[in-house]
KOLZATI-748885 format. One record per residue (C-alpha): residue number from 1; residue in one letter; x, y, z. Coordinates in nm, 4 decimals, padded with zeros to 6 digits. Example, Ala and Ser with C-alpha at 12.3 -4.5 7.8 and 13.67 -1.06 7.14 Angstrom:
KOLZATI-748885
(1 'A' (01.2300 -00.4500 00.7800))
(2 'S' (01.3670 -00.1060 00.7140))
This chain:
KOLZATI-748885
(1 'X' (00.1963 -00.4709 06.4280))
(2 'X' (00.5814 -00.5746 06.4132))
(3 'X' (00.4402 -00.8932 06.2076))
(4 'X' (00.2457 -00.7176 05.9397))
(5 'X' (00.5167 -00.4899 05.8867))
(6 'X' (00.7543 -00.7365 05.8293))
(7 'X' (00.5198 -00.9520 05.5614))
(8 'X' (00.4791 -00.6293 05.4448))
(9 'X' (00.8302 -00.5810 05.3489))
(10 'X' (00.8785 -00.9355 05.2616))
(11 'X' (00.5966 -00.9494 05.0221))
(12 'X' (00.7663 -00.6092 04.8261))
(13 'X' (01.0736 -00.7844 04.8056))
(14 'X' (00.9302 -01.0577 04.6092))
(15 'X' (00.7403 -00.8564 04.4204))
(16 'X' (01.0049 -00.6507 04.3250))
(17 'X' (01.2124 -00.9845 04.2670))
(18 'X' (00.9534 -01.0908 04.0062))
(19 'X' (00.9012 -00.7618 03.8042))
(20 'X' (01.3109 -00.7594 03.7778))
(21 'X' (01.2658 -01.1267 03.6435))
(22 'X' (01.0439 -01.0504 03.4254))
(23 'X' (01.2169 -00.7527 03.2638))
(24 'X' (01.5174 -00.8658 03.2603))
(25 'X' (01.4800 -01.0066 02.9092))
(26 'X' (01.3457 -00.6672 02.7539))
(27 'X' (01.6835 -00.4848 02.9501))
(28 'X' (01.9118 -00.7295 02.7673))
(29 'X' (01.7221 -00.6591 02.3972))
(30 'X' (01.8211 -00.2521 02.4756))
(31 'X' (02.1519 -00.3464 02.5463))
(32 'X' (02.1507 -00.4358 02.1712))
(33 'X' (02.0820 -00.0621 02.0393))
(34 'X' (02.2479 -00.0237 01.7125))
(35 'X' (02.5518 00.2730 01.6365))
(36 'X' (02.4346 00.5877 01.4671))
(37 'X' (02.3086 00.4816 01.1092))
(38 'X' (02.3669 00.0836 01.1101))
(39 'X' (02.1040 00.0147 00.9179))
(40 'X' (01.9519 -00.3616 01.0726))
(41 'X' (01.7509 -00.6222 00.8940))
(42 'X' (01.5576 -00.9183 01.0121))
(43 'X' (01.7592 -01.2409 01.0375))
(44 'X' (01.7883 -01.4629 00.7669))
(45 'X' (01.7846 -01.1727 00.4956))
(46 'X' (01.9431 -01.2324 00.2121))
(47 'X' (02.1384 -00.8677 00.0771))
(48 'X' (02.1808 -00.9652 -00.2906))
(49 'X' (02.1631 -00.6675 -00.5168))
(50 'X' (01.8498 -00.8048 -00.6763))
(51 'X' (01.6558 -00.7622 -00.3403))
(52 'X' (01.8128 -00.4036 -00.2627))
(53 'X' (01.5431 -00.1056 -00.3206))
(54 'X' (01.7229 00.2198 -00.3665))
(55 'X' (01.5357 00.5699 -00.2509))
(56 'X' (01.6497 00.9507 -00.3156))
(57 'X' (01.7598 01.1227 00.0099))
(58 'X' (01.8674 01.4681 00.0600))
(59 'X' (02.2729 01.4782 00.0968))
(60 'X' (02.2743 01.8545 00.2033))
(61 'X' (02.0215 02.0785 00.3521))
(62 'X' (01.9990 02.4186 00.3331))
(63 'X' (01.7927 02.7477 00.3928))
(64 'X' (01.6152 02.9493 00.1027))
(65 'X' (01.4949 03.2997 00.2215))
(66 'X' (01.2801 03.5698 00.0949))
(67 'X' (01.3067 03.9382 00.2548))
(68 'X' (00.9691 04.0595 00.2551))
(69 'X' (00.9201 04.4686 00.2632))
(70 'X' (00.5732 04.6072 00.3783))
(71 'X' (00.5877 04.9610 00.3660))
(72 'X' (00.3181 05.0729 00.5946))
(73 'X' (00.4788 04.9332 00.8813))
(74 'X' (00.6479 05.1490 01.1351))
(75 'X' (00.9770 05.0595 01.2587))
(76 'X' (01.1389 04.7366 01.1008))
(77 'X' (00.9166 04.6865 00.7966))
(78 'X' (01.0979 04.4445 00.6315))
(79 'X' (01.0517 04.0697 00.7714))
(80 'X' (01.2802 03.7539 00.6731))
(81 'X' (01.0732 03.4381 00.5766))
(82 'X' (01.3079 03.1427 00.5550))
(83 'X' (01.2035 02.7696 00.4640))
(84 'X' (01.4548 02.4651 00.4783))
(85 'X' (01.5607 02.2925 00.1445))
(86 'X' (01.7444 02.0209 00.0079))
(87 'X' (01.9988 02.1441 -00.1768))
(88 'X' (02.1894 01.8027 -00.3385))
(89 'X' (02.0094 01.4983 -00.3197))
(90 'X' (02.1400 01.1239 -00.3242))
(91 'X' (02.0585 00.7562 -00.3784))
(92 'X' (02.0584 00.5044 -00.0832))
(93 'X' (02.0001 00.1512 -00.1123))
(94 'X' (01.9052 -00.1153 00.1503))
């Protein structure tokens, strides 16, 4: 019983050894994570201005509300409905 335990525990350490090998290249690609909006293109792009396409983006959000009054309610009849909205919008290129 000693024996099987112990080819037991050898054959997990392998194992284990072989799934680390084998992931080891995928854990040094997330190393590589990018900073907060760093923008990354493929290799060998060329960033000329001819090649940059330019989208509208919203600079600044904000909140427009509505105050809704239903007078055959009891209590609070009056409910807030409030959507989000772009309030200034900008151009980014890439």
């Amino acid at each position: 019983m000693n024996l099987f335990k112990t080819k037991l525990l050898v054959l997990i350490i392998i194992l284990l050894s072989f799934n680390g090998f084998l992931n080891s290249k995928e854990v040094a690609e997330k190393n590589l994570t990018p900073l907060d909006g760093e923008l990354l293109l493929p290799e060998g792009y060329n960033n000329t201005a001819e090649e940059k396409q330019c989208i509208t983006v919203c600079s600044q959000w904000g909140e427009d509300c509505i105050l809704n009054i239903n007078p055959s309610a009891t209590g609070a009849g009056a409910s807030r409905k409030c959507r989000r909205v772009c309030e200034s919008f900008a151009e980014a290129c890439f």
